[in-house]
N, C-alpha and C positions, 0 to 999 in steps of 0.2 A: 183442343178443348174437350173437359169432359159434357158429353151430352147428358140432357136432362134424361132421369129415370127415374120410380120409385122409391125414394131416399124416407127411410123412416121417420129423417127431421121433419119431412113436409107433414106428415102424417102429425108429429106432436102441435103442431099452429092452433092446432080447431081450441087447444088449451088456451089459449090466450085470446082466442074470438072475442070473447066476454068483456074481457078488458080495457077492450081498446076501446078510443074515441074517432068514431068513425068520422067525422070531418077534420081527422088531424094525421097529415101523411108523418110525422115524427113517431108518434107509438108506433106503426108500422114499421117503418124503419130501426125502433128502438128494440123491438121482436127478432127483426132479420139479421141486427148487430147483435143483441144477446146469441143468438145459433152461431155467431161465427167466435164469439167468445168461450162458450162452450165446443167447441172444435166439431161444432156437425156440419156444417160449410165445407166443403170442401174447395180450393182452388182451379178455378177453371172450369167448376157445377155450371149449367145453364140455368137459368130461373125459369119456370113456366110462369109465364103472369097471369094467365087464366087459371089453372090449379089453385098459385098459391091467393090470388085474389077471392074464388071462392070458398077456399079453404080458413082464410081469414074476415069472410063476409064485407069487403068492402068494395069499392069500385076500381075499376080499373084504373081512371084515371089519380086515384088515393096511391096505390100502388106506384104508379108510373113517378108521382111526388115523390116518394120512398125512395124508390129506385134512383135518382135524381139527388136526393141528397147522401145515400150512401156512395154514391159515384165522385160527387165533390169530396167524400170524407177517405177516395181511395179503396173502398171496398169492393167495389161493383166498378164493372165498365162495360160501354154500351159499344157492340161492333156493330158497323152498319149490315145493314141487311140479314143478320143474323140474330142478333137480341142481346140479352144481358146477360154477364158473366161472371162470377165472384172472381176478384181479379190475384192474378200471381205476383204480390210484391218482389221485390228483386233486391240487391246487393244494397243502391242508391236510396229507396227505402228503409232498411236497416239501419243504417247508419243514421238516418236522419231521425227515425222513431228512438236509436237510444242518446243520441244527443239532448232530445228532449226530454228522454225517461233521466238521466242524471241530473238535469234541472231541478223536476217537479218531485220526484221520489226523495231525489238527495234531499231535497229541503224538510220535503212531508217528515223524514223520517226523524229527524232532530227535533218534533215537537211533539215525540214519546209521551217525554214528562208530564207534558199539559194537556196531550188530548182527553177527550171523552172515552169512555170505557167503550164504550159499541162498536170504535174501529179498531183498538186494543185486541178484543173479544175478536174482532175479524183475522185478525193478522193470526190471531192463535188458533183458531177454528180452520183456517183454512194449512195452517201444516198439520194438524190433526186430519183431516180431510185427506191428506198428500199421504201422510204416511197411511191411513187406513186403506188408500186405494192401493199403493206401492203390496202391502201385505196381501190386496184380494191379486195383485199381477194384474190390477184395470189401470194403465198406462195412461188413458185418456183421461180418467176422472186425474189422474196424478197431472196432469198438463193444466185442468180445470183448477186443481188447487193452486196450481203455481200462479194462472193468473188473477185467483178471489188473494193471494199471497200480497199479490203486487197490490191490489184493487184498496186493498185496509192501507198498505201501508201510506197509498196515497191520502185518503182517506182522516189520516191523522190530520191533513193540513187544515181541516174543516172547509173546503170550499169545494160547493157544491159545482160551479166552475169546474176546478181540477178534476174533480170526478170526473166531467161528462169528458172532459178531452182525453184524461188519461184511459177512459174504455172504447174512445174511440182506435186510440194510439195501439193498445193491444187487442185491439180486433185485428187490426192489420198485423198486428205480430202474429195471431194464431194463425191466420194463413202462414205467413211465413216457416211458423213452426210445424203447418204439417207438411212443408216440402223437403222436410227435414231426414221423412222417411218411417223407421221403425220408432213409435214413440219414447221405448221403453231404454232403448240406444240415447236419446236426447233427452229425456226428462229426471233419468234415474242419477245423475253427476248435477244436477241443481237444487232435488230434494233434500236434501242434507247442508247445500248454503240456505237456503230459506231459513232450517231449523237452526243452527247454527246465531244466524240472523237475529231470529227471535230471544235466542238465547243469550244471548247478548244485551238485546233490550229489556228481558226481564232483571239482568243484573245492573241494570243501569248502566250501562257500557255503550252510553247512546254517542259517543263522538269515533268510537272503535265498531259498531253497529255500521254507521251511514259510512268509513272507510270500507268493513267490507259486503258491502252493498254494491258500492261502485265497482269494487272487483270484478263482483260477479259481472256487473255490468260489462266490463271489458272482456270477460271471457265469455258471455255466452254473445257477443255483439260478433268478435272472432269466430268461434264455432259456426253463427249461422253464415256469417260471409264465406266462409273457407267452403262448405256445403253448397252455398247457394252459386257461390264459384265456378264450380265444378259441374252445375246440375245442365 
């Protein structure tokens, strides 16, 4: 396991201090799941619960809630005598997250036509995003665009439901995706299905859009089993 040390993510929390509703362990946990969305979590990080407790001004026992439901959502796991872990999804994970993601996405995606411009507007924002990091060579913001990519397309189905599960669904994927390795290796053969994607939906080619969607689906669900295989 990696042991706890000075991780710059711990340092960004005190931003979100403000925010939160300090007798609700969910904004806590909804903080520590945004950092694993944004790929600063690392797999097998130990958590300090006294750091990040007063680093996010709340109690411990707040925290310890947090910890507690991101543990049931698969993100965290608690080893006895040792503490809390962000946890290493595995092969039987993968598979199960994109059984799900072909569900909820395949559906989201076919209601292009009729959604609201705001997740429209997302979906296009965030391959702009992908390619502007691809251009500065920042791999990780490109990883970040791939999942605000997914997050819109969800997004379309208008249920605020769907949302909260499908970002629970790829938090567990971004761990997965950084046991991946070199990110620039995994992220750079997906940024051009996204656009592609997109490109698609803007010509109205939404029934040839949600086929290759699924594709990708199947190759990159491949890719991480074959990796995670082998690890």
């Amino acid at each position: 396991m990696t042991t706890a040390r000075s991780h710059d993510w711990q340092g960004t929390l005190a931003d979100d201090r403000l925010s939160l509703d300090r007798t609700r362990a969910e904004r806590v946990a909804d903080v520590l799941r945004g950092r694993m969305l944004e790929g600063k979590l690392e797999p097998g990080l130990q958590l300090n619960e006294k750091a990040i407790a007063e680093t996010l001004d709340v109690s411990r026992n707040t925290l310890r809630e947090a910890f507690r439901l991101l543990t049931h959502e698969r993100l965290l796991v608690h080893e006895h005598s040792r503490g809390v872990f962000v946890r290493k999804p595995d092969v039987a994970d993968v598979a199960d997250i994109y059984a799900a993601r072909r569900v909820i996405e395949g559906g989201a995606v076919r209601r292009w036509r009729e959604a609201a411009e705001e997740p429209r507007r997302a979906v296009r924002d965030a391959v702009r995003f992908g390619l502007d990091g691809a251009a500065r060579e920042d791999w990780v913001d490109v990883g970040t665009a791939n999942i605000r990519f997914h997050l819109g397309i969800t997004a379309l189905a208008g249920s605020a439901r769907l949302d909260e599960e499908v970002a629970r669904l790829l938090a567990e994927l971004r761990l997965a995706f950084y046991r991946m390795g070199n990110p620039r290796e995994f992220y750079q053969d997906y940024l051009p299905l996204n656009r592609d994607i997109l490109d698609l939906l803007d010509a109205d080619a939404v029934v040839e859009a949600e086929q290759a969607l699924l594709r990708y689906f199947d190759l990159a669900e491949s890719h991480l089993v074959t990796r995670l295989s082998g690890a």
